[in-house]
N, C-alpha and C positions, 0 to 999 in steps of 0.2 A: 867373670860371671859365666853363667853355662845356660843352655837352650830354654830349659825350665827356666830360667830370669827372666830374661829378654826376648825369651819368642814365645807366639801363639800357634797350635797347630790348626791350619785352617784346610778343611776337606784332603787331607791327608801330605801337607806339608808346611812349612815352617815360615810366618812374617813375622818381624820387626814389633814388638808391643808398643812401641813407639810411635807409630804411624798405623798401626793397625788398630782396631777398634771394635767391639761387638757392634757398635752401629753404623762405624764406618764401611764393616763386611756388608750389615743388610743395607744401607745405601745404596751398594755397590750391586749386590743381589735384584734390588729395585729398579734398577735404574733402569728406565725408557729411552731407548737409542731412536735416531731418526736415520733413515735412510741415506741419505749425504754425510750423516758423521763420520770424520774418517779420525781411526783408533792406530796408535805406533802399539807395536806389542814386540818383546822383547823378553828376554832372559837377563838378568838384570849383568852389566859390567857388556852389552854387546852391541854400543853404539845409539842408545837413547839418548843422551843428554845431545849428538849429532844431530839424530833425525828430528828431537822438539826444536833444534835452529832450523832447519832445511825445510820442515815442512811451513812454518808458520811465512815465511819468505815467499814460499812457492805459490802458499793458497791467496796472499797479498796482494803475490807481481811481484815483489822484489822491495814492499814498502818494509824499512827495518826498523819499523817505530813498537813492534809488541816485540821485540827481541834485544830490544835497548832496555826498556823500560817495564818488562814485567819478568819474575825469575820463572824459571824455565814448569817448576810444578804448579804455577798459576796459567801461564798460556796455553801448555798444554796439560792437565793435571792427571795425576795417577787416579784411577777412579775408585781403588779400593781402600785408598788411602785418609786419613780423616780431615785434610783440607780441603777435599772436593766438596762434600756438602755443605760446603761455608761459602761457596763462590757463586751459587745459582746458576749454575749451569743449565736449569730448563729456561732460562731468559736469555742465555746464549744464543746472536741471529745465528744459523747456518752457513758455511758448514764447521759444525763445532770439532775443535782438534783433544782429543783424548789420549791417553795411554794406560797402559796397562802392563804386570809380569806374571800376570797368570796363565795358568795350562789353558788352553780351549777347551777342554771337558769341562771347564769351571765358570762359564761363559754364562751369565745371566740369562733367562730365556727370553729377556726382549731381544738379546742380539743374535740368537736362532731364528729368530719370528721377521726380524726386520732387516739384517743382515747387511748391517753398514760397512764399507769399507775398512780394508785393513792394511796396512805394514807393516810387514812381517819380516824385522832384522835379525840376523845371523851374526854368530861369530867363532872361527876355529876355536874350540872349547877349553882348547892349550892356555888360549891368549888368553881367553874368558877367565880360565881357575889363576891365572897368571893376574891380570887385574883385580880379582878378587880377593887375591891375597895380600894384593898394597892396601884395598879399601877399607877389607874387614880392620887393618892395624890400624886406621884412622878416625874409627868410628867408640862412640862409648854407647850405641845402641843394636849394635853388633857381635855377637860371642869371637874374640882375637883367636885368631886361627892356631896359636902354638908353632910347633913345628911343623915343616913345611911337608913331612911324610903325612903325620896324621889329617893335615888338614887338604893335601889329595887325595888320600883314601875317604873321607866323608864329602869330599865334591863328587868324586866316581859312583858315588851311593845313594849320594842325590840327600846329603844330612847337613841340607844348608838352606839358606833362605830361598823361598820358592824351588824347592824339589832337584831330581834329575834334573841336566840339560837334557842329555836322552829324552826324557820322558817330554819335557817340551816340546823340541825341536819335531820330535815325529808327531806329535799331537798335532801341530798347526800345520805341517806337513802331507797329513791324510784329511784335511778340513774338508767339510763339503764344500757346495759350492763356492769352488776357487777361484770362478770367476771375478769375487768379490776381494780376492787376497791378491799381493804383490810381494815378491819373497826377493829380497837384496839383502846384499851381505855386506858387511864393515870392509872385506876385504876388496872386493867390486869398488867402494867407493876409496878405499884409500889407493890401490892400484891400478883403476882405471882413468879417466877423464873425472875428474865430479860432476863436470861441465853436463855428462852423459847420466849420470845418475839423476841428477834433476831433472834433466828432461825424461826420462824415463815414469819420474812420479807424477811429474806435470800431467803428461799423456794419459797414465792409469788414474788421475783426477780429473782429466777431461778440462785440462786449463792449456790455455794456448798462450804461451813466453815466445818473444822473440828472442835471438839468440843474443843481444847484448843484455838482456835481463836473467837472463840461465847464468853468463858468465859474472853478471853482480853477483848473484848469489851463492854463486860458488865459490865466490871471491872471500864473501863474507862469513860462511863457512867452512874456510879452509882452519884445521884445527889450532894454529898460533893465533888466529884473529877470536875464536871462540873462547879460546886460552884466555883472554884477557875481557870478557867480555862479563865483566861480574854478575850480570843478569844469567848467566849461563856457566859460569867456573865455580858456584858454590861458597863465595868468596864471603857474600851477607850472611850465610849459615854460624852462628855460636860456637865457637873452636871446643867448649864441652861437647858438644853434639860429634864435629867432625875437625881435626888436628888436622889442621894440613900444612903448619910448621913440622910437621912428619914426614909428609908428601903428597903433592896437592892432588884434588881431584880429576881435573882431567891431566893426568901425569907424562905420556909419549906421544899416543897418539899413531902409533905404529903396529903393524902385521910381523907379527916372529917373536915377540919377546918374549914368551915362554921360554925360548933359546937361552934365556941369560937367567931364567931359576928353576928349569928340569933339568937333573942330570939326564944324559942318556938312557940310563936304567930306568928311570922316571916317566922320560917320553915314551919309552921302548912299551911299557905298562899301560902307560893311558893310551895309546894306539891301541893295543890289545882289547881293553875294555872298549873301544869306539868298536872296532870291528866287528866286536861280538855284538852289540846293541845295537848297532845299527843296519845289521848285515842285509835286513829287510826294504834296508829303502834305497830307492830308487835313485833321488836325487844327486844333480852332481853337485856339490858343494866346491867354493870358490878358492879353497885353500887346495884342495886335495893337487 
């Protein structure tokens, strides 16, 4: 099937008709944020289904009874998505955990006006179009990528589900008040401490863990333990919807493996295109 099937173009780039909705977008459009809400925002394949275990852990203490027991788009739920207005989320006590894969140009204008906190994950874009390309073959609400040329040439184009990464990454990158943002990378968390990453979100949440409660949690977020953790591996999902007798959702779990399906000539090209689009920013990103 082809884009015309299965996607909807929404404010200038491509969801899922599956999950996407005329009234799930004005939901989504509607929706009243509270000051304490704190939203994951991501480019999709860039370490969310991670940070909906880490945070709900973190904003807990380290209680693992909503990460056992509810799957990962109910505790913390995609809000443009057509589950979210089935779950009541304005009856949600505080502080409510959300997500989201949209641009920040695309940002409802409660969450301009109220300006609730965010996390804001990263990921080398290599890896990104490199897990994207196991996922899209596993899905039947998904257009199957083809070969692995054309189907880089329309991630570098941004002719895929939720747009450019370019166009993301520097979106939420030039966000105003940043104060309100915290920018971590997949890579930070897989190659540093994780120990150090949670404490890092705790801090920018203004939650105070002692250090045998940081190491639960990291514990429990380490990716084999999440791997298995069917509330979070996708595993209740309908094998029509997603094959993972193909190969499962959360699949490595690892920084580089682009390495093992860009040729040379391939990475050599996607460098190229990063350079040029991104020549303007500033940030130092954790892969480089």
């Amino acid at each position: 099937m082809t884009e015309a099937d299965l996607y909807i173009l929404y404010k200038g780039v491509y969801v899922p008709k599956a999950v996407h909705t005329p009234e799930s977008l004005k939901y989504y459009e509607e929706f009243t944020f509270r000051p304490d809400d704190v939203i994951i925002v991501t480019y999709p394949k860039s370490g969310t289904t991670w940070m909906q275990e880490i945070l709900p852990l973190t904003i807990s203490g380290g209680d693992p009874s909503s990460v056992e027991t509810l799957p990962n788009w109910d505790r913390v739920p995609w809000l443009e998505e057509t589950r979210a207005s089935n779950l009541n989320l304005e009856e949600r006590p505080s502080p409510r955990m959300l997500t989201t894969h949209l641009h920040y140009s695309m940002m409802p204008p409660s969450f301009f006006q109220v300006k609730p906190k965010v996390i804001y994950v990263m990921r080398n874009p290599k890896d990104v179009f490199t897990s994207s390309y196991h996922y899209y073959n596993i899905t039947s609400f998904l257009v199957k990528p083809g070969p692995k040329s054309e189907f880089l040439q329309k991630f570098l184009d941004g002719k895929v589900i939720f747009g450019s990464w370019f166009d993301h990454v520097k979106g939420w990158l030039n966000a105003e008040e940043k104060q309100h943002i915290m920018y971590i990378s997949y890579e930070e968390m897989i190659k540093q401490d994780l120990n150090d990453s949670v404490s890092r979100i705790a801090r920018f949440l203004g939650i105070n863990l002692n250090p045998e409660v940081i190491k639960k949690i990291a514990d429990k977020c380490l990716f084999e333990n999440m791997k298995n953790n069917p509330m979070s591996n996708y595993s209740v999902v309908p094998q029509e919807f997603m094959d993972q007798t193909k190969c499962q959702f959360l699949r490595k779990g690892v920084v580089g493996d682009w390495k093992n399906l860009l040729t040379p000539e391939e990475a050599k090209h996607f460098d190229a295109v990063f350079k040029e689009k991104m020549k303007d920013v500033k940030y130092k990103f954790a892969w480089d």
